[in-house]
Each structure stands twice: as C-alpha cells, then as structure tokens.
C-alpha positions as CSV (number, residue, x, y, z in Angstrom):
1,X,0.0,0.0,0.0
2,X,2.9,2.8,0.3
3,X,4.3,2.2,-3.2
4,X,0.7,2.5,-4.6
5,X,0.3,5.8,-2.6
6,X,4.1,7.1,-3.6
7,X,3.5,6.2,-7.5
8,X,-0.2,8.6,-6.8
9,X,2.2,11.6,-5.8
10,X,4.8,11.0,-8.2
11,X,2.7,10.9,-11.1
12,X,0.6,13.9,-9.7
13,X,3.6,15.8,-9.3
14,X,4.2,15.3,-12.8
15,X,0.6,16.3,-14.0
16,X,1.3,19.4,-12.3
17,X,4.9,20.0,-13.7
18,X,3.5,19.7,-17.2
19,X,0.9,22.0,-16.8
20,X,3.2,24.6,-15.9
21,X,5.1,24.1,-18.9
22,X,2.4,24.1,-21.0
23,X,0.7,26.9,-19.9
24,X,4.5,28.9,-19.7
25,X,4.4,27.6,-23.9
26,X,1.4,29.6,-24.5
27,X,2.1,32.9,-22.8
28,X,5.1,32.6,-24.6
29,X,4.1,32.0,-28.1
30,X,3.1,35.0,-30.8
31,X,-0.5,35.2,-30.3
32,X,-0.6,39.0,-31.6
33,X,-1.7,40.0,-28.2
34,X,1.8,40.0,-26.4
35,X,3.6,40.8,-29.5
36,X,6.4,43.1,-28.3
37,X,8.7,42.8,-31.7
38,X,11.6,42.0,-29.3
39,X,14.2,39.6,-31.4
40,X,11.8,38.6,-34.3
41,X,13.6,39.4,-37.9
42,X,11.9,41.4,-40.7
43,X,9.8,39.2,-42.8
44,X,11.1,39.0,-46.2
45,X,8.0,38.6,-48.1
46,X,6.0,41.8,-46.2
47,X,4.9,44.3,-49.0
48,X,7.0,48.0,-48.0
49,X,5.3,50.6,-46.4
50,X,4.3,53.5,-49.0
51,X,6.2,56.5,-49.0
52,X,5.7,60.0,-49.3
53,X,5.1,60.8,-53.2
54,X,8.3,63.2,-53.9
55,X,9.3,64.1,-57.6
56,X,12.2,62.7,-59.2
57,X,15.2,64.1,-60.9
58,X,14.4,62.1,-64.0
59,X,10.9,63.2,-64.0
60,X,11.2,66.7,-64.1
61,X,14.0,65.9,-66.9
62,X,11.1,64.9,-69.1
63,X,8.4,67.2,-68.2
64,X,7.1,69.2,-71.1
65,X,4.5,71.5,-69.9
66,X,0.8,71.3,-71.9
67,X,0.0,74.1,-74.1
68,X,-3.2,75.7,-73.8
69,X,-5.4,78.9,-75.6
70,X,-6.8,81.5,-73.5
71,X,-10.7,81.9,-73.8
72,X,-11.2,84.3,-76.6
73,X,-7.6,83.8,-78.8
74,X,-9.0,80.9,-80.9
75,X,-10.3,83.5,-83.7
76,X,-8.8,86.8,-85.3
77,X,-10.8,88.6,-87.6
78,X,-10.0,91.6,-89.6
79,X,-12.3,93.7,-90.9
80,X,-12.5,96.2,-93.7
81,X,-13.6,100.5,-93.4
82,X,-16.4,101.1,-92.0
83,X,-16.8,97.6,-90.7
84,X,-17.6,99.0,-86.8
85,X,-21.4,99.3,-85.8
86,X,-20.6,102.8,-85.0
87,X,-20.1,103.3,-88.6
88,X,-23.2,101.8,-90.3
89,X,-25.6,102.4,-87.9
90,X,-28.5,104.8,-88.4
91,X,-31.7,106.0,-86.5
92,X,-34.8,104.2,-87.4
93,X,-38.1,103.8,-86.2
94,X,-38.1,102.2,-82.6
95,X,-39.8,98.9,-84.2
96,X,-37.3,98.8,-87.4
97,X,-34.5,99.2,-85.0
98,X,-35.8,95.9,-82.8
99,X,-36.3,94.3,-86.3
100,X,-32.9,95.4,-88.0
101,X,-31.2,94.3,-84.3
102,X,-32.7,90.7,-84.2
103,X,-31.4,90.5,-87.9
104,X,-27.9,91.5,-86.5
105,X,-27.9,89.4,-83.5
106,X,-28.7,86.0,-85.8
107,X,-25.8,87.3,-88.7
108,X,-23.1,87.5,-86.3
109,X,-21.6,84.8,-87.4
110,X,-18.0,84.7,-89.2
111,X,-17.0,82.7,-92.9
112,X,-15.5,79.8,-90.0
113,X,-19.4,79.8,-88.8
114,X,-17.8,81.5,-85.3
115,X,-19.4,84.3,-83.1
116,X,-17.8,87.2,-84.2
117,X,-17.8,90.9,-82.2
118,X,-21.0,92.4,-81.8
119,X,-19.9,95.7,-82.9
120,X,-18.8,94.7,-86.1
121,X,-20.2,93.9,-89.4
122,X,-19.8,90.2,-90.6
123,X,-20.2,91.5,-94.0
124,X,-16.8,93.5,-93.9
125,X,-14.7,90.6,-92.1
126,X,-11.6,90.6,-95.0
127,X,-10.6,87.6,-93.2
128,X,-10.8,85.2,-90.0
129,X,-7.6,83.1,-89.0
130,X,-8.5,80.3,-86.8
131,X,-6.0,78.2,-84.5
132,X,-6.9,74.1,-84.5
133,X,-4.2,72.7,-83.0
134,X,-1.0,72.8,-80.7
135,X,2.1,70.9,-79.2
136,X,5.7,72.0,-78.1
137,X,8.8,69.8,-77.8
138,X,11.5,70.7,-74.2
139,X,14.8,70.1,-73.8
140,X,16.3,70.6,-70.4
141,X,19.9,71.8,-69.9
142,X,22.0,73.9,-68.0
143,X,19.6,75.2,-65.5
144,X,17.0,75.9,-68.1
145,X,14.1,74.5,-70.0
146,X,13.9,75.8,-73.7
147,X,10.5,74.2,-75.6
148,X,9.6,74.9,-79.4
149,X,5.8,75.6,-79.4
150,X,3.9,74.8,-82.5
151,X,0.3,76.0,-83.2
152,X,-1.5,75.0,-86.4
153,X,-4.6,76.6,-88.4
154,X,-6.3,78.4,-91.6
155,X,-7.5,81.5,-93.2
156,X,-10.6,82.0,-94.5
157,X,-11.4,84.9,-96.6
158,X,-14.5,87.0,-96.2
159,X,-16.4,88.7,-98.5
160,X,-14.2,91.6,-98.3
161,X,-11.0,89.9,-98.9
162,X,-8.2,90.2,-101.8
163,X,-5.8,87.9,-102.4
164,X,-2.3,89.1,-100.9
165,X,-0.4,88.7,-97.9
166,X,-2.1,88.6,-94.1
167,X,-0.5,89.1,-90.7
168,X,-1.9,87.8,-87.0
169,X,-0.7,88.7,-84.2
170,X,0.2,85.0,-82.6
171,X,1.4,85.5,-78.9
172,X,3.3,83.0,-77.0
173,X,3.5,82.5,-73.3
174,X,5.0,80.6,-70.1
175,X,3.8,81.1,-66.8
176,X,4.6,80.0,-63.2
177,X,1.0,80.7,-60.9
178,X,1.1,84.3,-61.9
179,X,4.7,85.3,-62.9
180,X,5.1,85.6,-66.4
181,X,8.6,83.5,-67.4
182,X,8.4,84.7,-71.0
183,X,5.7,85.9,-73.4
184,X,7.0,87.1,-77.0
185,X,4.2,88.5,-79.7
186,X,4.7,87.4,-83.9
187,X,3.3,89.1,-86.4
188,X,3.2,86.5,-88.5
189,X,2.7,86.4,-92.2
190,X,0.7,84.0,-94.4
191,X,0.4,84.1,-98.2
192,X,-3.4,83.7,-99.3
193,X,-4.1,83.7,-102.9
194,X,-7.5,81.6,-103.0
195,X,-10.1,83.9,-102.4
196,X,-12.7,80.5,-102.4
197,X,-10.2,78.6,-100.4
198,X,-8.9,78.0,-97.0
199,X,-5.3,78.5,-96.3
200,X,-3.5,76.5,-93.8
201,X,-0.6,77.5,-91.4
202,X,1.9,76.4,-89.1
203,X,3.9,78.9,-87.1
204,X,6.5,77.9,-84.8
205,X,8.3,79.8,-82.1
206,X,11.7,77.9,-81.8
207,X,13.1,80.3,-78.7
208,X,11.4,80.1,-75.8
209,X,13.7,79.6,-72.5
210,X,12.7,79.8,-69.1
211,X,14.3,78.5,-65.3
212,X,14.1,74.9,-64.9
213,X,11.1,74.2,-62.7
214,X,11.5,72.6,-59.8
215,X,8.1,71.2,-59.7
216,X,5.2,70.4,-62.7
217,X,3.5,73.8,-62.8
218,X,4.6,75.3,-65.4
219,X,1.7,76.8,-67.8
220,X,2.4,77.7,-71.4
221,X,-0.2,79.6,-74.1
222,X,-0.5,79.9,-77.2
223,X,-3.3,82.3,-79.2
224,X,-4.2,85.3,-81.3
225,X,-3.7,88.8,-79.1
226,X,-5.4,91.8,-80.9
227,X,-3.8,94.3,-78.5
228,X,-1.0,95.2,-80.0
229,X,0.8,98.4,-79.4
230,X,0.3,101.4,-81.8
231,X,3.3,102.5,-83.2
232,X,5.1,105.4,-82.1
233,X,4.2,108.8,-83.7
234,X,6.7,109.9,-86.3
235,X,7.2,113.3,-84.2
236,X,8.9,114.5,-87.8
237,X,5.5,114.7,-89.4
238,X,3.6,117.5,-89.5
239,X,6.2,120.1,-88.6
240,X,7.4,122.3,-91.1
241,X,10.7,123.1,-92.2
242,X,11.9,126.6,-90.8
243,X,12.6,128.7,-94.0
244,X,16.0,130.1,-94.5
245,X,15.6,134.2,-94.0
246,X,15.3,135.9,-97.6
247,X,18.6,137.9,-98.6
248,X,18.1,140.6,-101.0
C-alpha cells in the first residue's frame, strides 16, 4: 500500500509540472496579443510601407509643360472700313431698330461659322484666322528648360478679302502661378491667294527659355492677341521746315 500511494504523488507531481510548462508555452508563443517585436527578424515577403510621393530628378528631366489657348484667342478677324457698328448704324423707327437688331444678332456669325464681335459687321470681315491645334517639344539643360511651341490653323477669306499677304498677331506664353517666365508676340505672315479657299498654317516659335522648374506647374499659351501696341508717332510729321531768312 505505500508504493501504490508514492507512485499517486509521483505521477501527480508530474501532471502538475506539465501543466506549468504548457501553460509557460502559450504565454510565450506569438499570439498577436503579447507581440512586443523583441528579437523577431523582418519578414522577407511583407509588401513595403508606401512613401511620401516626392518628384524625381528624372521626372522633371522629361516634363514638357501642356499648351493651352486663353478663352477668346481661338479666332482673329479683320475687318474692312467702315466695318464697326458705330459706322453703319442709323436711326430708325423704334420697331425697325428691334427688327434690324434681331437681324444682326442672328448674322453675327463669321466665314468659320464662329461668333464674331458684336460691334462689327460680318459683312466686312476681309478675313478670320482660326487656330486648331498645338504641341511643343522641351529640352532641359543647364539650369533651363527651352521648348519649341507649335500652333496649327487656316484663313478664311471674307467677303471683303483680296488675295495678298495677311498678318496675325500669334502670342506665346509661359507662366509659373502668376509670374510671367516669357511671353513674346509674332506678327506672322501668311500668303493667301485663293479667295474660295482656305489656307492652312503652321507657325513655330523655336526660342522660348525659361528657369528649370523645380516642380510640374509650369503653364504655357498659345493664341491670337489683338492688342497690340500702336506704333510710335513719327514726331517728324507734321512740322514744317523753318525757311531760311530771304537775302536781298
């Protein structure tokens, strides 16, 4: 009877010591709870955390920035003496005036089919250029970004036109947020011999250079610009020469 009651403790004693080691196991193991990071290598496999988007060197090497026109420098139209409103308008009878208005309003259209100003008769447009297309081509070196900017388009004649040589004022531009970089007006010169025709055109301006951006937010234009500067007043005319005092 004493062995019997020995082997009882001795293999209680063992029950219990393997209890503790199994419950020790499973506080130690990586349940996710107790996960402290302590002496576990990097996984291999885990996908990189995402960084903080930055622009590259190479990037900015091969941005080009996008050409666009300014909202009204599609269309340039020219227009012959007495062309203005101002000119051809007369005083008539308050309901021939509403009539002869409406009529006005619904002909204001140019030979490209094109709104054209309001204060202008569409019968004396000699001609109205059009721009259909753009691109430009950068090359960066040296601190500076130099791009050739192409623009593409016709002429069609109006009924006053004559076949000879026309000039638009194209103007090219860069900005950066509002700080003009370069802008550079052409008067550029198309031959146009087909009365019954359109002519098409390609102008080019090959030198524009501005800083190298350090960011994509550079803007460039391209379109017609009417406001061109008068030309100075040839102060010579109009004066008259001082004669030389008669000698007898």
């Amino acid at each position: 009877m004493a062995f019997f009651s020995v082997n009882r403790r001795f293999v209680a004693g063992l029950a219990l010591t393997g209890f503790m080691l199994a419950a020790a196991g499973c506080q130690s193991s990586d349940n996710g709870i107790l996960n402290l990071g302590i002496g576990k290598k990097p996984d291999p496999t885990a996908p990189i955390p995402p960084q903080d988007p930055k622009i590259l060197a190479s990037q900015l090497q091969a941005y080009c920035p996008k050409v666009t026109l300014r909202d009204g420098t599609a269309y340039f139209n020219t227009y012959a003496k007495g062309g203005t409103a101002k000119a051809k308008k007369k005083k008539l009878d308050p309901a021939v005036q509403a009539e002869a208005d409406a009529a006005a309003a619904a002909a204001q259209t140019g030979p490209n089919g094109q709104p054209v100003d309001p204060d202008h008769d569409p019968s004396k447009i000699i001609y109205q250029a059009s721009i259909s297309d753009m691109t430009r081509d950068c090359t960066h070196a040296n601190g500076q970004l130099s791009m050739k900017i192409a623009v593409a388009g016709k002429v069609v004649p109006g009924p006053m036109f004559a076949p000879g040589t026309v000039t638009m004022p194209i103007r090219i531009a860069v900005q950066h947020g509002d700080e003009v970089l370069y802008s550079q007006l052409h008067q550029y010169q198309v031959q146009v011999t087909d009365p019954s025709a359109a002519t098409q055109f390609v102008f080019t301006d090959s030198n524009v250079v501005v800083p190298e951006p350090s960011a994509k937010d550079y803007q460039a234009y391209a379109g017609f610009d009417e406001n061109t500067p008068a030309a100075p007043a040839d102060k010579s005319k109009g004066k008259r020469k001082k004669r030389a005092p008669a000698t007898n």
